[in-house]
Structures are given as structure tokens and as C-alpha cells.
C-alpha positions as CSV (number, residue, x, y, z in Angstrom):
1,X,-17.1,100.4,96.1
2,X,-20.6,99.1,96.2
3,X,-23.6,100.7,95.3
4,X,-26.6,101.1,98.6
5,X,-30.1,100.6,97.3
6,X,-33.4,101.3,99.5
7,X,-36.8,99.8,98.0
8,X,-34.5,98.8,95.0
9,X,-33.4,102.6,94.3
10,X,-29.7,103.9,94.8
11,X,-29.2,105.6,97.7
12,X,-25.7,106.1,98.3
13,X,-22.5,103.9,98.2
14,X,-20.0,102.2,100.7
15,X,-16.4,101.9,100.1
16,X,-14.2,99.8,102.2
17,X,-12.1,102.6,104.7
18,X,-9.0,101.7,106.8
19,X,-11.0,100.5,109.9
20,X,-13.9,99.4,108.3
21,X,-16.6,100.4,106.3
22,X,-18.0,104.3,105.0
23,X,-21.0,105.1,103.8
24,X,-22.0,108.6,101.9
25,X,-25.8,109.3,100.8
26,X,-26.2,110.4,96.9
27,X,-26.6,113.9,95.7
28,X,-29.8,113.0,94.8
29,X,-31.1,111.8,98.2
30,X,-30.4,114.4,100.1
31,X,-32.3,116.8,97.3
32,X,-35.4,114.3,97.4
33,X,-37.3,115.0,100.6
34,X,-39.6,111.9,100.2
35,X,-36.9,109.5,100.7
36,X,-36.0,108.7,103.8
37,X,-33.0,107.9,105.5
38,X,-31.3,104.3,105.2
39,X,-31.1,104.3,108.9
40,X,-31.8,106.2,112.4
41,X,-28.3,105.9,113.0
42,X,-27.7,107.5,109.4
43,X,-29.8,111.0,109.1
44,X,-28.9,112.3,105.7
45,X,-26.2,114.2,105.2
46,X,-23.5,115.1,102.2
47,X,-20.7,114.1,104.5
48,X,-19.5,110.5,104.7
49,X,-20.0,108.1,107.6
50,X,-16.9,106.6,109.1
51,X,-16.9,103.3,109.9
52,X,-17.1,104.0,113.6
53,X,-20.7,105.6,112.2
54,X,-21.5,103.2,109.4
55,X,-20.3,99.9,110.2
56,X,-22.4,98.8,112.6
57,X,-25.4,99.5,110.3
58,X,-24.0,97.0,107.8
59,X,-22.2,94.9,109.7
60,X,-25.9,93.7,111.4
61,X,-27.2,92.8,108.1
62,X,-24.5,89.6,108.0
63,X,-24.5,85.9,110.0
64,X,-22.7,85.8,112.9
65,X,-20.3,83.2,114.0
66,X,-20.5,79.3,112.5
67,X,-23.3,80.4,110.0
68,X,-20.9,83.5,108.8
69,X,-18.3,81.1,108.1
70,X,-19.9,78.8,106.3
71,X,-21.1,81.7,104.0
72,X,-17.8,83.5,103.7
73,X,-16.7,80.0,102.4
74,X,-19.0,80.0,99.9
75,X,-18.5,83.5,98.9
76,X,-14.4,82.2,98.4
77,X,-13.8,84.9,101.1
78,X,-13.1,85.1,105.1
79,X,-15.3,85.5,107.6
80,X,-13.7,88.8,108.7
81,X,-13.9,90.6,105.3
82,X,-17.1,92.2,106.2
83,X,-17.2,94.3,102.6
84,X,-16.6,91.3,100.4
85,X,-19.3,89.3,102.7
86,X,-22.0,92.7,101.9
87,X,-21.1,92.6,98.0
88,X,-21.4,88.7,97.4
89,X,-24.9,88.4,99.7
90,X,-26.2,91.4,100.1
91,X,-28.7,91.5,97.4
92,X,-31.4,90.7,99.5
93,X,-31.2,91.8,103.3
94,X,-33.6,92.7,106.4
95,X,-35.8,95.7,105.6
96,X,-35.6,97.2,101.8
97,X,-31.9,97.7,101.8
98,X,-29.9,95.9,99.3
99,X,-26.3,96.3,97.9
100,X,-24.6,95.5,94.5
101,X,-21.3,95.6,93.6
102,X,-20.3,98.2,90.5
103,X,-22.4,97.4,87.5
104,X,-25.1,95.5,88.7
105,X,-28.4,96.4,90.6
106,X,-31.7,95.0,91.5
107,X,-33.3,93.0,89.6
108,X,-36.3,94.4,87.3
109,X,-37.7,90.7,87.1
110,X,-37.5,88.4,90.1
111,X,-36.4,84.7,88.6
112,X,-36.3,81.5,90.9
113,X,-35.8,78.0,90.8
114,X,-38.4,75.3,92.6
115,X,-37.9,73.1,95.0
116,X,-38.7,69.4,95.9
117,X,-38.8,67.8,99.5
118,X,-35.6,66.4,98.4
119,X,-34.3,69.4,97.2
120,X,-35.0,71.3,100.9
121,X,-33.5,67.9,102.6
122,X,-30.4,68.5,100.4
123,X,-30.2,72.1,101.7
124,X,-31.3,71.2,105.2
125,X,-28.7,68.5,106.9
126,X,-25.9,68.0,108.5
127,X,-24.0,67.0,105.3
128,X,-25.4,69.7,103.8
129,X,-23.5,73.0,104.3
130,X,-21.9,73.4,101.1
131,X,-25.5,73.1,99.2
132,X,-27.0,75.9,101.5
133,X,-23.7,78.1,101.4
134,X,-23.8,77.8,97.5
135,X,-27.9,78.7,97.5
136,X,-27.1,81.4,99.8
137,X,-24.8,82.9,97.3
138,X,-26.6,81.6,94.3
139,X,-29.7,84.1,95.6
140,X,-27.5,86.7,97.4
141,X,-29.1,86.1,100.7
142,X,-28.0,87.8,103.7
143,X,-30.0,87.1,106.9
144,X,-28.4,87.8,110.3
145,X,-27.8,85.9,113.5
146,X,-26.1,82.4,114.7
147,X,-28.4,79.8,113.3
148,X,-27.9,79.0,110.0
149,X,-31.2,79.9,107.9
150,X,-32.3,80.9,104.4
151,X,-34.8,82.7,102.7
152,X,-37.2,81.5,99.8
153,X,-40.2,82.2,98.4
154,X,-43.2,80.4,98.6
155,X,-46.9,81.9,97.2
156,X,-50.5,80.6,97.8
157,X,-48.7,77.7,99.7
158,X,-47.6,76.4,96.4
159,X,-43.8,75.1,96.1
160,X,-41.1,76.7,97.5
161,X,-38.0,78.4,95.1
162,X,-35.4,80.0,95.9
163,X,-34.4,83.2,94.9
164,X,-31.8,83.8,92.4
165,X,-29.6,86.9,92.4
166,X,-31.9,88.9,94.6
167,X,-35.4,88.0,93.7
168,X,-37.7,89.1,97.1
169,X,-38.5,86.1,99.4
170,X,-41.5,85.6,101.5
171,X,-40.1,83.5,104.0
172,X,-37.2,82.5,106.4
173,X,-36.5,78.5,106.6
174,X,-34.1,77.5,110.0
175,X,-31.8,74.6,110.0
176,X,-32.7,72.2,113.1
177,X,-29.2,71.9,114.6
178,X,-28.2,68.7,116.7
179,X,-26.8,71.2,119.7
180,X,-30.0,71.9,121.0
181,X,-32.5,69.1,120.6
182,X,-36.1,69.7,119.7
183,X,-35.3,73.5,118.6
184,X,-38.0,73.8,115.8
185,X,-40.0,72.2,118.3
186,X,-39.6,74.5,121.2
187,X,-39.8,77.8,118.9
188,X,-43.5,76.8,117.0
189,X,-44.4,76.0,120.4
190,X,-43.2,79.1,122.4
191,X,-44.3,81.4,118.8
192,X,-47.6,79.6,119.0
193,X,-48.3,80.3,122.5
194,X,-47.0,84.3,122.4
195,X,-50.0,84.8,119.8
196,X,-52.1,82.9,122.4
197,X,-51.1,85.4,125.0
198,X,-51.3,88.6,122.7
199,X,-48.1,89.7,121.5
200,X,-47.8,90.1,117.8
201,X,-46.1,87.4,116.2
202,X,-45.5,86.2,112.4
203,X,-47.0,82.8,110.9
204,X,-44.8,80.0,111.6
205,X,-44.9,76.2,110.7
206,X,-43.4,73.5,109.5
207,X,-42.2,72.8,106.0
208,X,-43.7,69.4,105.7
209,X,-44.1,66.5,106.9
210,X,-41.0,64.9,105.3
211,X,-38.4,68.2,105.8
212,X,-38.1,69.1,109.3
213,X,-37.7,72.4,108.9
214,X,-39.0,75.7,110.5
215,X,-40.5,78.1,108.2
216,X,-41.4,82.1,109.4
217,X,-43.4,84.3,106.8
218,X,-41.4,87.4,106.5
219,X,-43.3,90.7,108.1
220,X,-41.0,93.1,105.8
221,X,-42.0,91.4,103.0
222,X,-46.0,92.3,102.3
223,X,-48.1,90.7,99.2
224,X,-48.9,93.1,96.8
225,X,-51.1,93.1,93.1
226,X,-50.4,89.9,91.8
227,X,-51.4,91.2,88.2
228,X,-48.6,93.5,88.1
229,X,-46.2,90.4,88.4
230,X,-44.4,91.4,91.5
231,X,-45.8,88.9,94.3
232,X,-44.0,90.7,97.1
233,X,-42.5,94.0,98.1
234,X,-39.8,94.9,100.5
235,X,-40.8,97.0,103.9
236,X,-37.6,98.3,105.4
237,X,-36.8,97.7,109.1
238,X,-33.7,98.0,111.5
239,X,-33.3,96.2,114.9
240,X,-31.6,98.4,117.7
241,X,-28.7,97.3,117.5
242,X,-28.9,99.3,114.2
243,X,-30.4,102.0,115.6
244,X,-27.5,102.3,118.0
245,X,-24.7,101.7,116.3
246,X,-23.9,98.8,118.5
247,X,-22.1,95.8,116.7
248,X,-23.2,92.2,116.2
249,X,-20.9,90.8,118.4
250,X,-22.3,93.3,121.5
251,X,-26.0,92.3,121.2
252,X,-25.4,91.3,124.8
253,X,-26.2,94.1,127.7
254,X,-23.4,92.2,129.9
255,X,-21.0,92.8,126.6
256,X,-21.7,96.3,126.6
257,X,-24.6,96.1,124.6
258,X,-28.1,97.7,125.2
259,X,-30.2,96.8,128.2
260,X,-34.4,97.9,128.7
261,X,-33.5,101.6,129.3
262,X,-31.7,102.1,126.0
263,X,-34.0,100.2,124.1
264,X,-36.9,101.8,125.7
265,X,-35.5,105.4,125.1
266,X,-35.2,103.9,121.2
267,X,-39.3,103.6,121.6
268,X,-40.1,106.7,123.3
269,X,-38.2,108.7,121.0
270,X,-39.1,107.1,117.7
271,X,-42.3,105.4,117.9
272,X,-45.0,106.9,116.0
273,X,-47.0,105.2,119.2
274,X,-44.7,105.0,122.0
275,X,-47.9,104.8,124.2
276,X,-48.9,101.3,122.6
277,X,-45.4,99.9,122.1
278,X,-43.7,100.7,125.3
279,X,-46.3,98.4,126.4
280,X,-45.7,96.2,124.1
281,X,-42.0,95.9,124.9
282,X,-42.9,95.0,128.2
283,X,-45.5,92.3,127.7
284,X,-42.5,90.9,125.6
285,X,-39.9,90.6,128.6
286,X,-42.6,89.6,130.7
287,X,-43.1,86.5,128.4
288,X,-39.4,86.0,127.4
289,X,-39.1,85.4,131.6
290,X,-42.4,83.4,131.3
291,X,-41.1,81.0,128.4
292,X,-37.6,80.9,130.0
293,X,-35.8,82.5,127.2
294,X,-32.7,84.0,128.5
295,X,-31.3,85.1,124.7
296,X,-33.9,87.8,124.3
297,X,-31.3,90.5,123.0
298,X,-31.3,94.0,121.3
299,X,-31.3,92.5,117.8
300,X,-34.7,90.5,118.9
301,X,-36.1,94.2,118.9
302,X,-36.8,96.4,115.6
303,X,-38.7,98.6,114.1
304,X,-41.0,98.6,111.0
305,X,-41.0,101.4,108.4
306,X,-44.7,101.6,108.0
307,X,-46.6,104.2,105.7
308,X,-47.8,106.0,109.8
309,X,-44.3,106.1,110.8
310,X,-41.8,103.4,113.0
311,X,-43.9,100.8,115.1
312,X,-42.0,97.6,116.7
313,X,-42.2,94.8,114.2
314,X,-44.0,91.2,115.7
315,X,-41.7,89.3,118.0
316,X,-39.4,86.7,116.6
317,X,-37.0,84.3,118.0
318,X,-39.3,83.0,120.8
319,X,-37.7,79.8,122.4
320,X,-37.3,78.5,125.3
321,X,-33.7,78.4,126.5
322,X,-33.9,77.4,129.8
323,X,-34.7,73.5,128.8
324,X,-30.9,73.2,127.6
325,X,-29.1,72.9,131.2
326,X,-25.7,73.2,129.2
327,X,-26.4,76.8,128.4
328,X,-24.6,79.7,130.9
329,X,-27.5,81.1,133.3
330,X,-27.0,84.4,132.0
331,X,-30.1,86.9,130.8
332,X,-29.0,88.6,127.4
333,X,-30.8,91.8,129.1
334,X,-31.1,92.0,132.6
335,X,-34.5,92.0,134.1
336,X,-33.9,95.3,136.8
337,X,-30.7,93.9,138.4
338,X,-31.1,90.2,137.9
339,X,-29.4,88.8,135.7
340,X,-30.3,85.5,136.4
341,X,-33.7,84.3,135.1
342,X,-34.2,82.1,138.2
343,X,-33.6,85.0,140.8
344,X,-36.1,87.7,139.2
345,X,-37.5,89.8,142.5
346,X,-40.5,92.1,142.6
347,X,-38.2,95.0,143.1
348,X,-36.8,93.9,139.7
349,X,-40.0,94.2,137.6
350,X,-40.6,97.5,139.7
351,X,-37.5,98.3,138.4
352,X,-38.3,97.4,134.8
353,X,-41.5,99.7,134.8
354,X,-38.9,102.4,135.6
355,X,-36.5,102.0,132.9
356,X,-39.3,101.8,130.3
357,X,-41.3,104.5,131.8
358,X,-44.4,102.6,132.4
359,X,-46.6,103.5,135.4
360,X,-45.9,100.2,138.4
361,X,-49.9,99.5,138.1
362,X,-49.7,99.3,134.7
363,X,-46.6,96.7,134.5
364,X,-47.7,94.8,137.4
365,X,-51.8,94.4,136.1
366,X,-49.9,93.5,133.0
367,X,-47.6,90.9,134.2
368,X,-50.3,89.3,135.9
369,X,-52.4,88.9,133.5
370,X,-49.7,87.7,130.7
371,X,-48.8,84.6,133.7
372,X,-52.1,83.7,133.9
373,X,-53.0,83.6,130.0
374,X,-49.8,81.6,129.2
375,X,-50.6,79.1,131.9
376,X,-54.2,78.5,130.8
377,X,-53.3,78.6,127.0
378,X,-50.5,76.3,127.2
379,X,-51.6,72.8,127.4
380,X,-54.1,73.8,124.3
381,X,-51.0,74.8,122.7
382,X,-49.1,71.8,123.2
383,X,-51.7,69.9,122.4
384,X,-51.9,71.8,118.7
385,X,-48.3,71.3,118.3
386,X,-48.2,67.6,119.1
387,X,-51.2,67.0,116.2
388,X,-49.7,69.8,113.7
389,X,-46.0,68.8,114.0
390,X,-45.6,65.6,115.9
391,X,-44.4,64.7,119.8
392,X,-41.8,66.3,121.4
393,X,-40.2,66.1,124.8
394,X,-39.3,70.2,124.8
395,X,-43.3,71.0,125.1
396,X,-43.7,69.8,128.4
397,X,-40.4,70.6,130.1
398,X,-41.4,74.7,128.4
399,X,-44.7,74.1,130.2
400,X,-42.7,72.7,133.3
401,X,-40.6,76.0,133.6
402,X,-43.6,78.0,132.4
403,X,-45.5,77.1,135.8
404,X,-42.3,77.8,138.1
405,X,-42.2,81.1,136.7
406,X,-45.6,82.0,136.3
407,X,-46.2,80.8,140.4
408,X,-43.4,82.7,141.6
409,X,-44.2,86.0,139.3
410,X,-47.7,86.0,140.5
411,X,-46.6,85.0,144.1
412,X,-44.5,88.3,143.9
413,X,-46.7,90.5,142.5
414,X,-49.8,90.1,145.0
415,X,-47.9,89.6,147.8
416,X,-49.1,92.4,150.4
């Protein structure tokens, strides 16, 4: 049985169940009216969640695939034993949840360890799997998703350290990965250019200019009084998968995972501002079609806990997949009834408006005016990125499918 925190105060516990994984709130939660609930998906309530209820929730705080086994390994358990993975790593997650196993909690002072160049090179290579697996476990850092990543703190753009036992990080560091070449590359570019074209996006770079590493300032993490001697505090968020109850490994719509309609219905009925973030949600497909990213999925959607209620959180995980021809044509959300980024019609994008409830006009004036800020902004972009971060082949072949798309959306959309 392991104990639940939520902005480093128990909440309720999780026991492993046959199946799975249950979850039941604490007495004292459900008396306490000014603590909210750990998830959408989990409105309080002095019964226990099943795992059919629960698991999903806690299963989408873990890595997923290579990256999950390479943890579990350093844990000294299997990739499949979900509730051992959430006891060893779990100390620090997504949002302000954490979890400790019985007779340990939070930590009342945050302690690290610095880090040299050749410290983060050690950490960050090929060779190098069993030194980030053991850091990993050595800060109890749990970050979802396939590419292997950790999370460290760095403040005032001083040195970076890494969290032990659950100390609050400020940022999330990805491991370039030979598979798909220029990766770091292709997502400061297509991150650069979404903040060129008005989404909301969180500060990227590059660690320096002997580690080639990507490095993402955390947006549930926010900077608080440094002279109370806590540098960071924890905003909680879920992505919809979590809001769903829908597991890692059906992120997909063509798995059986959500598509625009459901995530849209998430917005409309849990946005303190559905009016501004529908709209936002859009502008975001629009430019994952734009950029030519076809793994734009539910988990690439979440909200923020903020003091005036749930608001999307900046966009993440902008890249450009289309530039890797060995990848399967397949959209991770169909655009209308496309799922092939290549053969998206007008009638689709009509369709779009109509899942997410936006007004035609609305969509298309938006649409059009996304193409044609990405297409001016680009080459300036590239431009940044070759000086900041060094050349690159993936700038121009994203600029190169950037134009097809951007000509045939706009070719589409003011066609009489």
C-alpha cells in the first residue's frame, strides 16, 4: 500500500487489487472542502476506485515502452509491475501528485546534487542508460511517454542538479535518440515557430553547447519566494487521457483512444474558459497539420489546475513527423475523416469545426491566418535556430512540408 500525496499532503492511498490498481480518498479529504479532487476522473468519494476506475489515472503518470523498461530495470522490477514502478519513481510526477511507499513522504527540504557537462553527457548517450535509469531512481522521477527524458533543476540559469528523493525540478531534459535524426533539432524548431504563430508554448533550448540535449522549463512547476527557501512549487495537471480513463497504451484515436470530439467535450465541460480554449485546441491541430506532426495525441492535451479554475496548459511535444519517411502515414487523431495528413479535404476541417463546436467562419478565418503566419515566420525561425543551436538538415525539409501544407490548406479554404 502506498500513500497518494497532492501539493505534498496525503490524500488517499493505492493498494495493488487483483486486476490492477485501487485508489480510496482519506477521511479527511472528503471532510475538507478546499481540497480538490486528485483527478476529473476521481470526484471524491468514501468508496474505493477499482482499477478499471483508478488505473488509468496512475498508470499515465509512468514511461511507456523502451524508456519504461529501462526504468523498471533500474527499479530491480518489470516493466509490467505498474505498482512497484509508482512506489520506486513516483515521488515526483506530472501535476502535484506524488506517491510514497509506507513510512516515507515528501520531502520537507529539497536536496540535490550538481552537475557538470560531463556529468549530463554521462546521463545523456547511447552507453548511457544505466546512469540515467539509476538518476531516475536516485530522484524518484516519473515523467511519461516513449522518449526517454529526465527532470532536473536548474535556477537563475545557474547549474543544473538533479533531484534527490523527490526534491521539485524545474525542467524536463530529452535524450536525442539515433532513430530519428535531428530530433532536438526539429522540436526547438517546430516549439520556436508555434510561439511565432501564437499558441502558447513553454521555454525551450538547448543545454549547451557541449551536451546536446533538449531542455523544456516545466509549466507545473512555477517560481515562488526565494527567501522562504523553496525555489519552486508544484501546479497539478492531468492530460485527457487522465481525464478519461483511457490507458497509455490507447493514446491513439485509431486504438480506441480519444479523437477531437471527446477531447473537445473534455473542454467544453471543464474549462473555466471553454470560449478561449476551444479555440485554442483548434489553432493547435491546425498547426500540428501545418508542421506535419502526425503523433499529436490525447496525452499531448491537459489541463492546468490554476487558482481561476482548469485552462489547457501550453503545447508540448511539437515536431515534425512527417520528415521521417520510415514512420506509418497514420494521424494519432483524425483530422474530420482523414486519417492521412497528406489527404486532409475542406470537408474535413468543416468537419473539425463541428466536432469542437466552433462556428465554420471562425475555424476557417483561423486556419487561414495560422498558414499564413507560419509560412512568413519560418525562415526567421530557422534562421534563429541555425545561430542559437547550430545547422541542421530537419529545418528546411519542416519548412519544405510546411509550404505543401500551408498551399493546399489555403488553396482549400478560399476556393469558391
Amino acid at each position: 500500500m502506498f500513500s497518494v500525496h497532492l501539493y505534498d499532503a496525503p490524500v488517499g492511498m493505492i493498494e495493488r487489487s487483483r486486476g490492477g490498481i485501487r485508489f480510496t480518498y482519506a477521511d479527511a479529504v472528503l471532510e475538507n472542502e478546499t481540497i480538490h479532487a486528485l483527478s476529473i476522473s476521481l470526484p471524491k468519494r468514501p468508496e474505493p476506485y477499482p482499477n478499471r476506475q483508478a488505473g488509468a489515472f496512475f498508470r499515465n503518470l509512468l514511461p511507456e515502452q523502451a524508456y519504461k523498461r529501462l526504468v523498471a530495470a533500474a527499479a530491480n522490477t518489470t516493466p509490467e509491475n505498474n505498482f512497484a514502478l509508482l512506489g520506486a519513481i513516483g515521488g515526483e510526477c506530472p501535476g502535484a501528485v506524488s506517491i510514497w511507499p509506507e513510512g516515507q513522504h515528501p520531502p520537507e527540504v529539497d536536496y540535490y546534487q550538481p552537475l557538470t557537462d560531463a556529468d549530463l553527457l554521462t546521463l545523456f548517450t547511447s552507453s548511457g542508460s544505466a546512469a540515467l535509469g539509476s538518476a531516475i531512481t536516485r530522484g524518484r522521477l516519473s515523467l511519461p511517454g516513449v522518449q526517454e527524458k529526465l527532470a532536473l533543476m536548474r535556477q537563475d540559469d545557474a547549474a543544473w542538479k538533479l533531484p534527490l528523493n523527490g526534491a521539485v525540478t524545474s525542467h524536463i531534459l530529452k535524450q536525442p535518440t539515433e532513430q530519428f535524426p535531428d530530433l532536438l533539432e526539429n522540436e526547438l524548431f517546430c516549439m520556436a515557430l508555434g510561439q511565432k504563430a501564437g499558441l502558447e508554448v513553454p521555454s525551450t533550448g538547448r543545454v549547451s553547447e557541449n551536451v546536446r540535449v533538449l531542455w523544456v522549463e516545466r509549466f507545473d512547476r512555477v517560481t515562488t519566494d526565494r527567501s522562504s527557501g523553496v525555489p519552486r512549487r508544484k501546479l497539478h495537471q492531468e492530460d485527457f487521457c487522465q481525464v478519461l480513463r483511457v490507458e497509455p497504451d490507447r493514446k491513439y484515436e485509431s486504438d480506441g483512444g480519444p479523437g477531437m470530439r471527446a477531447c473537445a467535450e473534455v473542454i467544453r465541460e471543464h474549462s473555466s474558459l471553454p470560449a478561449t480554449d476551444l479555440p485554442r485546441m483548434a489553432r493547435w491541430a491546425g498547426f500540428n497539420y501545418l508542421i506535419g506532426n502526425e503523433d499529436a495525441h490525447a496525452k499531448n492535451l491537459a489541463f492546468l489546475y490554476t487558482e481561476d479554475g482548469l485552462r489547457l496548459t501550453p503545447h508540448y511535444d511539437l515536431v515534425s513527423t512527417e520528415v521521417y519517411p520510415g514512420l506509418e502515414r497514420s494521424l494519432a487523431m483524425k483530422i474530420g475523416r482523414s486519417w492521412n495528413i497528406r489527404s486532409v479535404q475542406r470537408s474535413d476541417w468543416r468537419l473539425l469545426a463541428e466536432r469542437v463546436s466552433l462556428p465554420w467562419s471562425t475555424v476557417r478565418s483561423l486556419l487561414l491566418e495560422l498558414a499564413e503566419c507560419v509560412t512568413a515566420e519560418a525562415s526567421d525561425v530557422m534562421k534563429r535556430c541555425e545561430e542559437d543551436f547550430g545547422m541542421a538538415n530537419v529545418y528546411s525539409m519542416t519548412a519544405k512540408v510546411i509550404d505543401r501544407h500551408a498551399v493546399q490548406l489555403t488553396r482549400q479554404l478560399t476556393a469558391v
